[in-house]
LODREN-814316 format. One record per residue (C-alpha): y, x, z; residue number from 1. Coordinates in nm, 4 decimals, decimal comma. Each point is the difference from the previous one (the first is absolute). Last residue first. Layout:
y/x/z/pos
Y/X/Z/NUM
...
***
This chain:
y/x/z/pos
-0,5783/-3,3277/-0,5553/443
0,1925/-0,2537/0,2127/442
0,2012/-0,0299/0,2897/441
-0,0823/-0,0805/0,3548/440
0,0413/0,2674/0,2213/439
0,0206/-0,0850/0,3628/438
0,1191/0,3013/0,2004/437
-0,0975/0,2142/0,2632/436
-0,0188/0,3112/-0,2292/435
-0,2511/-0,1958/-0,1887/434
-0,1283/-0,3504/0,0232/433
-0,1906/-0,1715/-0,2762/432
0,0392/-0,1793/-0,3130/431
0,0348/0,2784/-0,2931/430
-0,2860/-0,2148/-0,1741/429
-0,1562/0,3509/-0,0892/428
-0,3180/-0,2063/-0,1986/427
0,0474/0,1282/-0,3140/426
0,1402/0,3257/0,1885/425
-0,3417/0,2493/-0,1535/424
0,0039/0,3274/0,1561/423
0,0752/0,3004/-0,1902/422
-0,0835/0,3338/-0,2120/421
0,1622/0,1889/-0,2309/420
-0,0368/0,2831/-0,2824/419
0,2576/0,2060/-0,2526/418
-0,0293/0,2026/-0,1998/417
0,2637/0,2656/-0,1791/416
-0,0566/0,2377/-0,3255/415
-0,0662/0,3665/0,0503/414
-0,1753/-0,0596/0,3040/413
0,2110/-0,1728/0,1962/412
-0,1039/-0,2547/0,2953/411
0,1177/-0,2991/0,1260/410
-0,1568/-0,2052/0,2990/409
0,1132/-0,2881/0,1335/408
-0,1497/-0,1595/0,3170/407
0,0023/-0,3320/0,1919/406
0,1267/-0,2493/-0,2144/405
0,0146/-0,3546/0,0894/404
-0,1318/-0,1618/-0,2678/403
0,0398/-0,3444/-0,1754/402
-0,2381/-0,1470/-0,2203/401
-0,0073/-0,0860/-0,4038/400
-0,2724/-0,1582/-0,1703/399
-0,3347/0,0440/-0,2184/398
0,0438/0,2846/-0,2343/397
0,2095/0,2455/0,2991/396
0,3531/-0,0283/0,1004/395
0,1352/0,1131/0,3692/394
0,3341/-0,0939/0,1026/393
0,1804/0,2316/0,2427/392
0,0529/-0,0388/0,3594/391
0,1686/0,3466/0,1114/390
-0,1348/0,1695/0,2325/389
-0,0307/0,3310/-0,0626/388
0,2494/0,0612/-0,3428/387
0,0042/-0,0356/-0,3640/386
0,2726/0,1302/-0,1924/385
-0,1303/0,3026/-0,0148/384
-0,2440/-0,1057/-0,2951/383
-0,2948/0,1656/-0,0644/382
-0,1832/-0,2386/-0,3325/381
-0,2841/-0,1462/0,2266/380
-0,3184/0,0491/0,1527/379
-0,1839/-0,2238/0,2412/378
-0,0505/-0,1389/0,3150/377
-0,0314/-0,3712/0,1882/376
-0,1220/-0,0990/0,3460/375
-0,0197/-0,3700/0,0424/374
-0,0812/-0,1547/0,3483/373
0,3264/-0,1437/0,0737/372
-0,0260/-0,1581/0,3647/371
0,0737/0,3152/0,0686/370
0,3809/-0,0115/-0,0581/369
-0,0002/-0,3242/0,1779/368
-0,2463/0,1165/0,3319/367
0,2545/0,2867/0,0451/366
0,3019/-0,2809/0,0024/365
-0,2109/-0,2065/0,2753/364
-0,0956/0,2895/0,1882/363
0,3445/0,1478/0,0618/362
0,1328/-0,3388/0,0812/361
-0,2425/-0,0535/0,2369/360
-0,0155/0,3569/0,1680/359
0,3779/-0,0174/0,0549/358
0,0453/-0,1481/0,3333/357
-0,3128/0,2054/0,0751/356
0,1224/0,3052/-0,0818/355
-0,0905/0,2156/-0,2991/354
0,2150/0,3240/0,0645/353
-0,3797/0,1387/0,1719/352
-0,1241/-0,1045/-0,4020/351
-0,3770/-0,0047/-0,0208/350
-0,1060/-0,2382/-0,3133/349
-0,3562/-0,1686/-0,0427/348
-0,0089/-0,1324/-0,3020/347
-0,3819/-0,2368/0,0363/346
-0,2415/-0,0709/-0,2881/345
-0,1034/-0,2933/-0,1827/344
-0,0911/-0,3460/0,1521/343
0,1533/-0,3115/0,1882/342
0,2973/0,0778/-0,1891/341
0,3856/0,1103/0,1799/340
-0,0391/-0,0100/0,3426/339
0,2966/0,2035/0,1510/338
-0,1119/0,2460/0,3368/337
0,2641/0,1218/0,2498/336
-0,0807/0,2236/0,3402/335
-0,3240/0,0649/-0,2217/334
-0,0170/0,3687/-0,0596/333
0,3455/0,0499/-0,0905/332
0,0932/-0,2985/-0,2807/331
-0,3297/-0,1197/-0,1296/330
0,0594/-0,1781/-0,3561/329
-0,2807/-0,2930/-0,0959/328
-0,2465/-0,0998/-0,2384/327
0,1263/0,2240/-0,3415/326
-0,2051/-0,0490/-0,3258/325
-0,1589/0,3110/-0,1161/324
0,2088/0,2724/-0,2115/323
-0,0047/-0,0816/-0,3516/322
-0,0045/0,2966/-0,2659/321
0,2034/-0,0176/-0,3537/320
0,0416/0,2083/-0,2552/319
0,3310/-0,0503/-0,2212/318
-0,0250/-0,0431/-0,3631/317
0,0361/0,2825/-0,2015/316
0,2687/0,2415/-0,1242/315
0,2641/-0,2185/0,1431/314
0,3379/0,0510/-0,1481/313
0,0243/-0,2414/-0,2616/312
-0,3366/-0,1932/0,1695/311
0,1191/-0,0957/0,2870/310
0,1874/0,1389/0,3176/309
0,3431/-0,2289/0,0488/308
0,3116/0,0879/0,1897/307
0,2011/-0,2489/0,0596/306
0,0208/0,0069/0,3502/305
-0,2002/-0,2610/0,2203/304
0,1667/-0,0859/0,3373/303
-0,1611/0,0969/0,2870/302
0,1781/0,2783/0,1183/301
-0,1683/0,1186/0,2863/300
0,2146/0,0124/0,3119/299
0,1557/0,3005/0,0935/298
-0,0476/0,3861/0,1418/297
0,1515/0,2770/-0,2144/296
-0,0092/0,3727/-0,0825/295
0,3014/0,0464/-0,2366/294
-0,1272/0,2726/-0,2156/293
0,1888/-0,1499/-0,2903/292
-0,3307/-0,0847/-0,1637/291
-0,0152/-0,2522/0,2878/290
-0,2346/0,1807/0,2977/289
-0,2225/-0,3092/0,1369/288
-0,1195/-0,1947/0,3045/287
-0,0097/-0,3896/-0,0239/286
0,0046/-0,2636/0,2300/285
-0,1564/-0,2768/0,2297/284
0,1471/0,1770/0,3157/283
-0,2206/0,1322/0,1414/282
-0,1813/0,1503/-0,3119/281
0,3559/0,2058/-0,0350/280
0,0314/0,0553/0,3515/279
-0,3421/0,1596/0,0048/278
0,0204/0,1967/-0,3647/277
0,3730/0,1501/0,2088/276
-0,2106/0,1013/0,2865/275
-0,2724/0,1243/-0,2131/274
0,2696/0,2176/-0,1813/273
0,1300/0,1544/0,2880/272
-0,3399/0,0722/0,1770/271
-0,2000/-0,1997/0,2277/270
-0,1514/0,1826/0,3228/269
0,1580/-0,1803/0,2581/268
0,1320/-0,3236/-0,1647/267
-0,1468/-0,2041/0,2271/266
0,2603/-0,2990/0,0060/265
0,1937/-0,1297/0,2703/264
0,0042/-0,3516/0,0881/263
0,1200/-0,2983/-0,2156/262
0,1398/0,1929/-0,2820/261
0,2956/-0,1790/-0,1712/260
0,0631/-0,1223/-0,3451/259
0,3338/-0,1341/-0,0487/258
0,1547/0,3384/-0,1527/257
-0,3202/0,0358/-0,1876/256
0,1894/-0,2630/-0,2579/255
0,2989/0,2580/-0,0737/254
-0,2755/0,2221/-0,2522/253
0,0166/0,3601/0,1074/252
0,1027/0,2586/-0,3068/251
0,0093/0,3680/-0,0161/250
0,1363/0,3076/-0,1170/249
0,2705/-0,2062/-0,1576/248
0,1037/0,0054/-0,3762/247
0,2272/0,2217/-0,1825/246
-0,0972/0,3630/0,0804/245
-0,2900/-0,0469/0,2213/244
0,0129/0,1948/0,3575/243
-0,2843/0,1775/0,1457/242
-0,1984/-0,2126/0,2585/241
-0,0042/0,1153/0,3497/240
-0,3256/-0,2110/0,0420/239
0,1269/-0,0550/0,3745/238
0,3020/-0,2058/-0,1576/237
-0,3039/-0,1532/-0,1641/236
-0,2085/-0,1133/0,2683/235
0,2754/-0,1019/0,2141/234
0,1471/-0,2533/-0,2554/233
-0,3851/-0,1425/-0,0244/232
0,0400/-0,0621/0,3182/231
0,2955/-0,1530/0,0752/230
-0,0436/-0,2188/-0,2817/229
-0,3623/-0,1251/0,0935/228
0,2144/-0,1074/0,3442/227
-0,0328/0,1535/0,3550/226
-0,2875/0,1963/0,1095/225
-0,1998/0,3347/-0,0636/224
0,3259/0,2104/-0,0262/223
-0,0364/0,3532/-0,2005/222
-0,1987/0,2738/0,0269/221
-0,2201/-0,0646/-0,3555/220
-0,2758/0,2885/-0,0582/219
0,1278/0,2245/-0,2967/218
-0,1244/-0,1046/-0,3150/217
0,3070/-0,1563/-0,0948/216
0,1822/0,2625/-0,2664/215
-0,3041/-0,0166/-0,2906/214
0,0913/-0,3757/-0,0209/213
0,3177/0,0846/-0,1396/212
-0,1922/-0,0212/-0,3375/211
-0,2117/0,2605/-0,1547/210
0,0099/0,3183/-0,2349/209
-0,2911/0,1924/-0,1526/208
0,0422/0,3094/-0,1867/207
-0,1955/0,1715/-0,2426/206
0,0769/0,3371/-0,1672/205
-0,1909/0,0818/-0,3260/204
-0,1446/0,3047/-0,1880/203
-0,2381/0,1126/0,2971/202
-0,1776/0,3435/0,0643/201
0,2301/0,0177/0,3176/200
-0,0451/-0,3872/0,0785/199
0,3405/-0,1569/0,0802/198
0,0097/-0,2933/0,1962/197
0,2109/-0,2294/0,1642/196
0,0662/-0,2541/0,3213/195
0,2004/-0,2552/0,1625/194
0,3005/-0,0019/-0,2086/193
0,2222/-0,2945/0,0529/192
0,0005/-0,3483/-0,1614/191
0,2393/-0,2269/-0,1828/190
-0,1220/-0,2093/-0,2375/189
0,0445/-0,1371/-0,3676/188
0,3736/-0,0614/-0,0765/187
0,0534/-0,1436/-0,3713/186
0,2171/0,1652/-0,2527/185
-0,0037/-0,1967/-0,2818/184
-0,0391/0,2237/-0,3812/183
0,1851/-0,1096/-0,2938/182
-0,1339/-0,1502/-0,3181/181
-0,0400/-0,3552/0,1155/180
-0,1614/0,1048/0,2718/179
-0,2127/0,3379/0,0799/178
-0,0420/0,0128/0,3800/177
0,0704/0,2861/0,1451/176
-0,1679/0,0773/0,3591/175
0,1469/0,1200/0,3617/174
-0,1745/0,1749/0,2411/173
0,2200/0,1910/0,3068/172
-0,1855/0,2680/0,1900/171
0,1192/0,0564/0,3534/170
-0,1042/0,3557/0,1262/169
-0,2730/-0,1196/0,2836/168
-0,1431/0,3344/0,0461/167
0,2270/0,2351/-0,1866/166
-0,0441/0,2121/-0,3498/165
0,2146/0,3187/-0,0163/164
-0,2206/0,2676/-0,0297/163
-0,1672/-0,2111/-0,3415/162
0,3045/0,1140/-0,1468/161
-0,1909/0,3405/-0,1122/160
0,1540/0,2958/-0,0798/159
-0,1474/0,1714/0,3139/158
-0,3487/-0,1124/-0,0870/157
-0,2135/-0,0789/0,2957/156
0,1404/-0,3224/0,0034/155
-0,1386/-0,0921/-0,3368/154
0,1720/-0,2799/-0,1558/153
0,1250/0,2576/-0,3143/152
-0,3196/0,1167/-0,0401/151
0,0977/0,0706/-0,3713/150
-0,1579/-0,2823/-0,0865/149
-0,0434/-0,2449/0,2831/148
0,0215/-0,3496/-0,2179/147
0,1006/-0,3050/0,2221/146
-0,2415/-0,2414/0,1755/145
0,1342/-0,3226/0,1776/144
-0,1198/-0,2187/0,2445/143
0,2339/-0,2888/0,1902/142
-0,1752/-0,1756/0,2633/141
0,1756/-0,3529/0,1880/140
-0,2310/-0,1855/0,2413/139
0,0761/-0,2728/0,1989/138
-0,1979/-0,0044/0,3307/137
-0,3182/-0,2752/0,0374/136
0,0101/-0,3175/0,1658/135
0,3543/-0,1003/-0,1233/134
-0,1144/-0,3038/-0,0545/133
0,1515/0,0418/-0,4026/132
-0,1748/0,3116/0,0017/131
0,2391/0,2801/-0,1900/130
-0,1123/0,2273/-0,2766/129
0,1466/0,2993/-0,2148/128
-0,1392/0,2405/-0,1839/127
0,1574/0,2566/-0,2546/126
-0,1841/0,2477/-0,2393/125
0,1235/0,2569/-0,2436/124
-0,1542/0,2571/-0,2238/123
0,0814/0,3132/-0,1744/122
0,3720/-0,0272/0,0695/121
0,1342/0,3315/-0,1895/120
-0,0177/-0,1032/-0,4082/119
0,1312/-0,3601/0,1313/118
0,3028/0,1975/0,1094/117
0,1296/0,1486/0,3095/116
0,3133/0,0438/0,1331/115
0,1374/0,3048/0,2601/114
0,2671/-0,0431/0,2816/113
-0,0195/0,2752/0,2658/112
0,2215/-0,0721/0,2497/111
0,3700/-0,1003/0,0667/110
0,1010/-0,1583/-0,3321/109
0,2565/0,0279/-0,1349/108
0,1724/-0,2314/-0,3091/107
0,2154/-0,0029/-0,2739/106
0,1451/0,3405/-0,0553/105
0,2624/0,0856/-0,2259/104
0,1591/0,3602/-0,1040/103
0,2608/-0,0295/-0,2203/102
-0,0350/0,1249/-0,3326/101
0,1592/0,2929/-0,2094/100
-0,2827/0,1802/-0,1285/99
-0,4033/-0,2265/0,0579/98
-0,2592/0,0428/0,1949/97
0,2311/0,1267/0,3217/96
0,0339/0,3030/0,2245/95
0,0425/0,0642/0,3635/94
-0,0199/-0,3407/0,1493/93
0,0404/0,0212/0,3801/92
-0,2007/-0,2562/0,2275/91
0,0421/-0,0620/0,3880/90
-0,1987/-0,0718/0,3241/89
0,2207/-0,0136/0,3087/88
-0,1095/-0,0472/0,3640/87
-0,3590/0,2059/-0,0367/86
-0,2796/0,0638/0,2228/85
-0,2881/-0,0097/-0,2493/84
-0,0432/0,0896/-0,3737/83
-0,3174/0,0463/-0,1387/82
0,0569/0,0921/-0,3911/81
-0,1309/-0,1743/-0,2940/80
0,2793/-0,0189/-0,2660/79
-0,0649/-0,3290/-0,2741/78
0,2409/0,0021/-0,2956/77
0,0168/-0,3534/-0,1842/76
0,1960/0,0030/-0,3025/75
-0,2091/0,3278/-0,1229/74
0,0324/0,4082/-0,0607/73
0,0850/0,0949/0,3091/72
0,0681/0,3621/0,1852/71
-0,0063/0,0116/0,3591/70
0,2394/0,1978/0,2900/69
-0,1003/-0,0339/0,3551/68
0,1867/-0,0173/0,3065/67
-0,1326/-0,1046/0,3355/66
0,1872/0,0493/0,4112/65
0,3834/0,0036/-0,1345/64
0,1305/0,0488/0,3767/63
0,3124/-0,2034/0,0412/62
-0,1582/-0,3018/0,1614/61
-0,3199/0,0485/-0,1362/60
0,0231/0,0251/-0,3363/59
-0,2522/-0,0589/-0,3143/58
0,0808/0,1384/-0,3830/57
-0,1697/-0,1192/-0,3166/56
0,0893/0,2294/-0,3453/55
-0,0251/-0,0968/-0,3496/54
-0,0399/0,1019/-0,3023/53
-0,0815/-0,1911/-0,3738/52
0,1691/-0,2614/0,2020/51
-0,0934/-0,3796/-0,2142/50
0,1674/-0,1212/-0,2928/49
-0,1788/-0,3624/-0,1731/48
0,3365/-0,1476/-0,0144/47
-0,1492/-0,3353/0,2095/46
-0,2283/0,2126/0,1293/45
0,2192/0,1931/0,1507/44
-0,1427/0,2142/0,3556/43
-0,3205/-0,1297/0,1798/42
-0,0309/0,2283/0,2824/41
-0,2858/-0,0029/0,2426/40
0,0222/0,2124/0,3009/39
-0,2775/0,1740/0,2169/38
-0,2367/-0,0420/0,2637/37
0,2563/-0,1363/0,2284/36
-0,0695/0,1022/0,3568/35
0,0840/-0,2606/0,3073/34
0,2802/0,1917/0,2108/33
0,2674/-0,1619/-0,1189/32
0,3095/0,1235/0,2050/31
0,2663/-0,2721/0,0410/30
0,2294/-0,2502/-0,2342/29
-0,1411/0,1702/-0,3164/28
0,2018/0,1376/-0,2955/27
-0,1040/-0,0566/-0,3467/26
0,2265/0,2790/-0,2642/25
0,0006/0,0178/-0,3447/24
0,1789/0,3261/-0,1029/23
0,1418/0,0892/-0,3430/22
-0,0476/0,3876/-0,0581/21
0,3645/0,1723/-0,1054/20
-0,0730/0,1896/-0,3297/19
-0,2027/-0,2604/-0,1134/18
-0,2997/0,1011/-0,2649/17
-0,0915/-0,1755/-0,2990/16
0,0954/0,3079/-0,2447/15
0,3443/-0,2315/-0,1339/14
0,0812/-0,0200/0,3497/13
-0,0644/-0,2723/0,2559/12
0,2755/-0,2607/0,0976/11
0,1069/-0,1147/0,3382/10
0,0706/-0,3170/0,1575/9
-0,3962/-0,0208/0,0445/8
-0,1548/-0,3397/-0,0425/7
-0,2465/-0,1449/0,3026/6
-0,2019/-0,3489/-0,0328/5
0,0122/-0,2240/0,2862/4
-0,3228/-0,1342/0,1665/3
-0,0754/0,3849/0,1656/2
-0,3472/0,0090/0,1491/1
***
């Protein structure tokens, strides 16, 4: 993608077309071998002139490998061709929209580019939930349905750009939010495809995308001792993670630094992303994607944003379940057991990154987020603002109550939904130790 615009020294004739074709030219540093589907051209809007013909040349070295010659009718011209094996790509404009212009071009895109409208999306769904224990893996699942008229989706037809869908193709959500008469960008997710579908007798596409996750399924090789840090670095240089534009792959909280296994750890069979759930839950913290992408491990934030869900975006209060009282946390099979109550049921938790330097201070902060027995859900006006675990206030006839939430759900149908769920923090006193240190603030 070009960032500067491009303005021909030369003039067109009074009949659009240029005598001597202006040439925009990208070369490469080295032979790209990868194969571009096509290019994307978006010529003047600002003018609104586009290349009634133009023609898209590829070289290798001095060998001109691709040439093709289109005609346009649109600012944004879109030429699907595979092209492969090429050190020069380039651009000639043969005629032009209007008599005696210059020819301008504002951007290129290498690939097929295409929008859709609300008239294409039939419906929409994104999930996304984190445990504040850590005890279960963050999820992140982006659904989406387009229309499939014309079969253009279908791989089997040879129009079709459904030939040049990837497995784990990175796909970027961002939403507009109507303010004050303009509409706010705000980032949603980043995932990667994982799978799609495209029924033959079908008029819709669907496509599901997920976090980074989807790259650590492969059985962890790395180090089974040393620090939480070292670790959980291993794990996800050995995830191979695809780079983010402007944020980091990944994120280790400092504080695992000063956590260090006692003995070795069976780690035999675990996968990537269990190892990183197991230093996570070791270490009294958090695992989460950021809707950067950023997969990161750190401390909950237990401060309470100010987010409220009530009744001017609630469509009905909250339901609520209680989960029975807690008696006592069992850190692997007994080798550390914390009395909480003389009676309700036991949390057993089997962490091998658990040691037994750290089993009290793991079982002492898991004991104070279940200590609160409150399990709240409901519907509310969607909102992408909201986020897996954040500690929101929670309104209903009687009184107000924190929650940690656990899931967000938002869905499109025509109009968007949205739906949470989350623990209650009234009593997260935010008094225990985590990461190997003593956190005494206040929620």
């Amino acid at each position: 993608m070009s960032d500067n615009t491009y303005t021909s020294a030369r003039l067109c004739n009074s009949d659009g077309a240029f005598p001597v074709p202006p040439v925009l030219t990208f070369d490469f540093p080295h032979r790209m071998e990868g194969t571009i589907p096509g290019v994307t051209i978006t010529w003047s809007p600002t003018y609104g002139e586009w290349a009634t013909r133009y023609r898209i040349r590829a070289w290798d070295g001095g060998t001109e490998i691709f040439s093709q010659t289109a005609s346009n009718a649109s600012l944004v011209s879109v030429l699907s061709a595979d092209v492969t094996g090429y050190t020069r790509l380039g651009i000639e404009v043969l005629a032009w929209s209007r008599p005696n212009r210059r020819a301008r071009i504002e951007t290129v895109a290498f690939g097929v580019k295409v929008r859709y409208g609300k008239s294409d999306l039939m419906d929409y769904s994104a999930v996304m939930s984190a445990d504040p224990l850590a005890g279960e893996l963050p999820r992140t699942e982006i659904v989406f349905r387009l229309k499939n008229l014309g079969d253009r989706w279908n791989p089997d037809n040879p129009d079709s750009i459904g030939k040049y869908l990837m497995e784990r193709q990175r796909v970027t959500v961002t939403y507009g939010y109507e303010l004050n008469g303009g509409i706010e960008r705000i980032p949603g997710a980043v995932c990667y495809l994982s799978e799609w579908e495209t029924p033959q007798n079908g008029v819709s596409a669907a496509f599901t995308a997920r976090s980074a996750l989807e790259f650590m399924d492969a059985i962890y090789t790395g180090p089974v001792e040393g620090t939480l840090y070292d670790i959980a670095e291993a794990a996800f240089l050995q995830a191979e993670l695809p780079p983010l534009q402007n944020a980091p792959a990944w994120e280790i909280h400092p504080a695992l630094q000063r956590i260090e296994l006692t003995a070795p750890a069976d780690l035999k069979e675990a996968t990537i992303a269990e190892v990183l759930q197991y230093c996570a839950n070791a270490a009294c913290c958090t695992l989460a994607p950021d809707r950067y992408g950023t997969l990161r491990i750190r401390p909950l934030d237990v401060r309470l944003t100010d987010y409220r869900i009530d009744r001017f975006n609630s469509y009905a209060n909250s339901d609520l379940k209680l989960r029975k009282p807690l008696k006592a946390v069992n850190i692997n099979r007994g080798r550390y057991v914390l009395p909480v109550n003389r009676t309700g049921e036991i949390q057993p938790v089997t962490n091998p990154l658990i040691s037994d330097a750290q089993a009290p201070a793991a079982a002492l902060w898991i004991a104070d987020v279940l200590k609160n027995r409150r399990r709240l859900s409901g519907q509310f006006r969607a909102d992408p603002r909201l986020d897996p675990l954040d500690i929101v206030t929670n309104e209903n006839q009687f009184s107000e109550s924190r929650v940690v939430v656990t899931e967000v759900k938002l869905t499109y149908q025509g109009a968007f939904r949205g739906s949470y769920e989350g623990w209650g923090a009234d009593q997260l006193f935010g008094e225990y130790f985590y990461a190997g240190d003593l956190y005494a603030g206040e929620v």
